[in-house]
GUMARVO-746870 format. One record per residue (C-alpha): x, y, z; residue number from 0. Coordinates in Angstrom, 3 decimals. Layout:
<nodes>
        x        y        z   i
        X        Y        Z NUM
...
</nodes>
This chain:
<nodes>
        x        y        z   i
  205.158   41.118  197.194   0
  202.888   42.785  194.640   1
  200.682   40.584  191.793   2
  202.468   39.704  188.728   3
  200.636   39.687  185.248   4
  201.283   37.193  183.724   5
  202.664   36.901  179.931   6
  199.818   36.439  178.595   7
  198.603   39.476  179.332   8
  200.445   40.978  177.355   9
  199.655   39.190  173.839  10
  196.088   40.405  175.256  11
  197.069   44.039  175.190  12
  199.146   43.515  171.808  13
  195.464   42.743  170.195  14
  194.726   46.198  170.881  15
  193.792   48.193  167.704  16
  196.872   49.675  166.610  17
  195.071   53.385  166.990  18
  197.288   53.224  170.722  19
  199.798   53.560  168.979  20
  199.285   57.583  168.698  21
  200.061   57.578  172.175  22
  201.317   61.484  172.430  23
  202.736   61.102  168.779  24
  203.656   64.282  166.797  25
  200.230   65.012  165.585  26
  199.081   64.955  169.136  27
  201.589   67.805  170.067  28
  199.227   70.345  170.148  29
  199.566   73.357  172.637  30
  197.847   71.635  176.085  31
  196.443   72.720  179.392  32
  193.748   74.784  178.597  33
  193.752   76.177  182.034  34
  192.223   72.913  183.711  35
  194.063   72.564  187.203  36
  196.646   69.987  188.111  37
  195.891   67.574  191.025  38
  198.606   67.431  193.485  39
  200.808   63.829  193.221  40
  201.305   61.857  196.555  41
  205.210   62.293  196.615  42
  205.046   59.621  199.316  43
  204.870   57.024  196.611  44
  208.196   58.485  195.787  45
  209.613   55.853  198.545  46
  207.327   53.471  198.568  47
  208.903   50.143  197.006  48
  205.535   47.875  196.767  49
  204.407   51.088  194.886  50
  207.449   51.819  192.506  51
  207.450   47.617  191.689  52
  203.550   48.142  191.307  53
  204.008   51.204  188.999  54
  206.960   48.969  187.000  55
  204.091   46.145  186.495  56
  201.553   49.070  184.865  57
  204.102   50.521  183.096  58
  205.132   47.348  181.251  59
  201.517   46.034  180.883  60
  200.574   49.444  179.473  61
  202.439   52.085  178.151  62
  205.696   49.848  176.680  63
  203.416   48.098  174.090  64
  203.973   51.333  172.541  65
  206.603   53.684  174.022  66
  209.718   52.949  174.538  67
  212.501   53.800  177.872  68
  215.115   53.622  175.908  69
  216.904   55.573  178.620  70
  216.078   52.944  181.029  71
  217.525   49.064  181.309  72
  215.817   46.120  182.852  73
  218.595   45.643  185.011  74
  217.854   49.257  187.255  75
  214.772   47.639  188.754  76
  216.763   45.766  190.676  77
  217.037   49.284  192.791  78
  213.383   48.445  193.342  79
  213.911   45.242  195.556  80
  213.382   43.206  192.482  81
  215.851   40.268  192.219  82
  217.015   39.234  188.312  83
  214.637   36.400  188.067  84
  211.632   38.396  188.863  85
  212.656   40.835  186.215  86
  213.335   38.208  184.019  87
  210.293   36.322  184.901  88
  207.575   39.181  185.131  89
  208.724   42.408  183.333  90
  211.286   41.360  180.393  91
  209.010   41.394  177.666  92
  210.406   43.222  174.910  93
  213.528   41.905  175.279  94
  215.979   39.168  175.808  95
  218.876   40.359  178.634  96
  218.392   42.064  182.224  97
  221.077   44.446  180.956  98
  218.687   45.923  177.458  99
  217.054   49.310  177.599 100
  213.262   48.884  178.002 101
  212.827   49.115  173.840 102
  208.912   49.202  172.821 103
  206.816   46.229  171.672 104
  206.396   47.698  168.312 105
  208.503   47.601  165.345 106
  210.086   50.894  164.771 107
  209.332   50.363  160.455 108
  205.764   48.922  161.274 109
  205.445   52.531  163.537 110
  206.599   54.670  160.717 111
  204.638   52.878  158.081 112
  201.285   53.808  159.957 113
  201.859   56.973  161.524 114
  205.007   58.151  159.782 115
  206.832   58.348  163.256 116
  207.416   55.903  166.846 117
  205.564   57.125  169.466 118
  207.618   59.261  172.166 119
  209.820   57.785  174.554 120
  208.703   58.224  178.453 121
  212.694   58.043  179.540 122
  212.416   61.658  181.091 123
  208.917   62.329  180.289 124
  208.134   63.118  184.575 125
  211.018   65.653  183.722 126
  209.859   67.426  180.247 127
  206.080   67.787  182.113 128
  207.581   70.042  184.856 129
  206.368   73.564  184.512 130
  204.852   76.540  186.769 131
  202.123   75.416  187.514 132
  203.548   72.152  189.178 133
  205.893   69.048  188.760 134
  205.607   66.557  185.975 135
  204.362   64.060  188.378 136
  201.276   66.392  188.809 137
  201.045   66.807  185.412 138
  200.858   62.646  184.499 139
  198.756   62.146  187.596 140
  196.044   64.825  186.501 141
  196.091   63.054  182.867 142
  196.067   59.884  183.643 143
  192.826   60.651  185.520 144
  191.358   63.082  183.359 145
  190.276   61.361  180.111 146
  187.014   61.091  178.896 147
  184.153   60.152  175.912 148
  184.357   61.938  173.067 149
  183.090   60.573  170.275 150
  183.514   63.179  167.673 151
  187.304   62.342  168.299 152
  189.103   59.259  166.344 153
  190.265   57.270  169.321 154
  186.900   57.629  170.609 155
  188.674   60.003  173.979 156
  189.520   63.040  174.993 157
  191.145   64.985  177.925 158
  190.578   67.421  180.121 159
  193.970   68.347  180.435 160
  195.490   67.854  176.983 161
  192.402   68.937  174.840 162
  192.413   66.902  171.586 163
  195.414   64.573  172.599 164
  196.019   61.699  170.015 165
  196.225   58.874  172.898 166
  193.136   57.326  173.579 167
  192.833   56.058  177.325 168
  194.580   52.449  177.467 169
  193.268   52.562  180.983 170
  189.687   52.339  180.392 171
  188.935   48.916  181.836 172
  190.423   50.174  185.327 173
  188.901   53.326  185.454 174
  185.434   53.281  183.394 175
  184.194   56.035  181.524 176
  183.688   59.337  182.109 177
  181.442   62.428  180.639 178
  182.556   65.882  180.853 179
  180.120   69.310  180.721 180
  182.249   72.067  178.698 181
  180.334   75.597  180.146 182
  181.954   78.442  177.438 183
  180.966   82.041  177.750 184
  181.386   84.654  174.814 185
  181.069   88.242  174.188 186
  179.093   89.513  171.000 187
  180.512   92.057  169.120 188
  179.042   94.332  167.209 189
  180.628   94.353  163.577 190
  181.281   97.799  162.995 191
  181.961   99.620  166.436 192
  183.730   96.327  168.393 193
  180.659   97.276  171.239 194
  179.726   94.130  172.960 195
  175.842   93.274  172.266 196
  175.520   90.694  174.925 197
  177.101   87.245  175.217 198
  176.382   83.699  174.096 199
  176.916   80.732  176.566 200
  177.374   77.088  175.348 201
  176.737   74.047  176.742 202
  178.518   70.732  175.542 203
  177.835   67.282  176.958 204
  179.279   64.334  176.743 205
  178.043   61.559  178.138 206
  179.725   58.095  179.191 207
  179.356   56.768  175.605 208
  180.593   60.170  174.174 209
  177.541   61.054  172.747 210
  177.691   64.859  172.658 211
  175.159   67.380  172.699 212
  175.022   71.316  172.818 213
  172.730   74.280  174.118 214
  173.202   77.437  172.944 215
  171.914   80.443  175.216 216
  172.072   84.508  174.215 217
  173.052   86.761  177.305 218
  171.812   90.134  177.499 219
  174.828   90.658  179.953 220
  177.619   93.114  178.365 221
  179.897   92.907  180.624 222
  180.173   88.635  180.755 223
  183.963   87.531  181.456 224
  184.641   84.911  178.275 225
  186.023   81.679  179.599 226
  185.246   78.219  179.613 227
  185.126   75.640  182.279 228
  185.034   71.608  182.128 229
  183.862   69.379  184.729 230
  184.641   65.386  184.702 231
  181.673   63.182  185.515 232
  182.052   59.913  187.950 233
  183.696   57.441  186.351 234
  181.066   54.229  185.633 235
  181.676   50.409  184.419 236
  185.446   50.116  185.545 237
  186.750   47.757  187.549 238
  188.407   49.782  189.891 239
  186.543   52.164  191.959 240
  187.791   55.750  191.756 241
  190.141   55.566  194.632 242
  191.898   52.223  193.893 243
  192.559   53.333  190.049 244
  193.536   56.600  191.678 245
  196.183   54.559  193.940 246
  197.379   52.577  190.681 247
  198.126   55.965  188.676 248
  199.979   57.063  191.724 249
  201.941   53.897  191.630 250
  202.932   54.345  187.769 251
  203.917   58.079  187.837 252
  206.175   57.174  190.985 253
  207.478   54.676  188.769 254
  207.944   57.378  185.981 255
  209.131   59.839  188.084 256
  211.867   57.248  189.328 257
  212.578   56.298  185.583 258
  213.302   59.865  185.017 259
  216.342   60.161  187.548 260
  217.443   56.787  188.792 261
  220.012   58.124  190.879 262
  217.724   60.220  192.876 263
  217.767   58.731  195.631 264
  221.519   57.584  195.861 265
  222.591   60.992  194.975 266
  220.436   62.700  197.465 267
  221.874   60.155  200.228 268
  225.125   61.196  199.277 269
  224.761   64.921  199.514 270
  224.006   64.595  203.151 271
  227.316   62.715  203.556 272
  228.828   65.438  201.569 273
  227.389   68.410  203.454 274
  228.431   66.554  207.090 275
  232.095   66.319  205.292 276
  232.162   69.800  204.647 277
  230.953   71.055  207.449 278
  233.258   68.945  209.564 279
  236.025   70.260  207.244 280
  235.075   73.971  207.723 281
  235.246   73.530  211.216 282
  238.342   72.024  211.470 283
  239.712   74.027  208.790 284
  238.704   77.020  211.367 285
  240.369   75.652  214.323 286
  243.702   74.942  212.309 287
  243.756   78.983  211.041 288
  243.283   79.522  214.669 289
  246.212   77.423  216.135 290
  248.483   78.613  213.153 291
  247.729   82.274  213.302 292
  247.425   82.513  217.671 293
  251.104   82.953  217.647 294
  251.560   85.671  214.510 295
  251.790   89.117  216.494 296
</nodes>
C-alpha cells in the first residue's frame, strides 16, 4: 500500500503564493511546442494500481489546490483498489461526500478576482494534449519534466515544451532546478535586395537560479539553416533524484490519463467479450444458412 500525505500537507501547499494559481490559465494559452520533442510515456503505468493510487496522492497534493476534475468524483477511485475510508481518509480534501466531483481548493470568486478566470480543469486534459506528434500522456510527461529557471519570467519558470507557460513548476522540491542553453541561428538580410549577408548565432543561458545571460556571434556563413535548439541541464537540490521524480510523473499522468476515460478499461474488457459473441454468432449464423439452404435445389 502506497504512503499517504497526510492533511496537513495540504494547508502546507495552500500557503503557496497564490501566483500557482495561473496554472495553464487563459493568459498562458499561448501557441506551444516550439518543436522540442516529446518523451515517450511508460503506458505500463497504465495498469499498474500502486502507480494509478500513487498518481491519485500527487494529483490531490498538487495540482487540485488549483484545478479542478470536475468531471471526476471521489467515489471512481474506488476502481483503483481504494476502499471508501481511504478515500475519505487520505484524498477527500476539497470536499465533504465520496460521491462529489473532485472541485478545486480555491474559491471560484477569489479565482476571478485575481486573475479574472479559474484555472482549467484537468477532467480530459490527457485527452485535449493528444496530437501528431504523440499521445497526451507524452505530452504531460515531457512537461512535467521539462521546466526550468527563468528569471526574466513572473513565476520565476519556464518550459521547454510550452515556452512562456503561466504555471510555474509546483514540483520543484521533487525535482530541483534546472538551466537550459537556448542555441538560435539567424540569417542577415540585406535591406534592399533580401540577399543574406551572413548569419548571427545567439547564445542564452540560464542557470539553476535563472540568471540569464547571452552571446551574440556574426557568421560569415550564407547559407546557415535558422533554427533554434534548447537543451535542459541536470536537475540539482531536489529531493528526488532524476529517475525517482521521473517514476512519480509517470505515476500522475497514468493517473490523468485514467481520469480522462474511466471506463477504459471496463469497456476494453468488454469488447473482447463482444468480439468472441460475434464471432461465435457469425459462425453459427453460417452453419444455420447452410442447414436451411442444403435442401433448396
Amino acid at each position: 500500500m502506497i504512503h499517504w500525505f497526510h492533511r496537513t500537507a495540504l494547508s502546507r501547499l495552500l500557503a503557496l503564493p497564490v501566483v500557482i494559481a495561473a496554472l495553464l490559465g487563459p493568459g498562458a494559452a499561448a501557441a506551444a511546442g516550439g518543436g522540442y520533442p516529446l518523451d515517450h510515456f511508460p503506458t505500463a503505468k497504465l495498469t499498474d494500481q500502486a502507480a494509478l493510487q500513487n498518481g491519485a496522492r500527487l494529483f490531490v497534493n498538487y495540482c487540485l489546490n488549483c484545478h479542478s476534475a470536475n468531471l471526476m468524483r471521489y467515489n471512481r477511485l474506488q476502481d483503483l483498489g481504494l476502499s471508501v475510508d481511504q478515500i475519505r481518509d487520505n484524498l477527500l480534501f476539497t470536499a465533504d461526500k465520496v460521491g462529489e466531483p473532485m472541485k478545486t481548493a480555491m474559491a471560484p470568486a477569489d479565482a476571478k478576482k485575481w486573475f479574472g478566470a479559474l484555472p482549467p480543469d484537468l477532467s480530459v486534459i490527457a485527452r485535449a494534449r493528444a496530437s501528431g506528434a504523440g499521445s497526451g500522456a507524452d505530452w504531460l510527461y515531457t512537461y512535467l519534466r521539462s521546466f526550468y529557471r527563468d528569471s526574466t519570467r513572473a513565476t520565476g519558470w519556464n518550459n521547454a515544451l510550452f515556452p512562456a507557460v503561466g504555471m510555474p513548476h509546483v514540483l520543484w522540491e521533487l525535482q530541483g532546478s534546472r538551466g537550459a542553453t537556448i542555441d538560435e541561428v539567424r540569417t542577415v538580410r540585406d535591406e534592399k535586395t533580401g540577399a543574406a549577408t551572413g548569419a548571427t548565432r545567439t547564445v542564452v543561458t540560464f542557470d539553476a537560479q535563472g540568471l540569464r545571460t547571452e552571446k551574440v556571434e556574426k557568421l560569415a556563413d550564407t547559407h546557415a539553416h535558422d533554427g533554434a535548439t534548447l537543451r535542459l541541464s541536470p536537475a540539482v537540490g531536489g529531493t528526488l533524484t532524476q529517475a525517482q521524480y521521473d517514476e512519480q510523473i509517470a505515476d500522475l499522468v497514468a493517473f490523468l490519463t485514467y481520469m480522462s476515460d474511466p471506463s477504459a478499461k471496463t469497456r476494453t474488457r468488454l469488447g473482447v467479450w463482444v468480439l468472441l459473441f460475434l464471432g461465435l454468432f457469425t459462425i453459427l449464423a453460417w452453419w444455420l444458412n447452410r442447414e436451411f439452404w442444403k435442401d433448396v435445389k
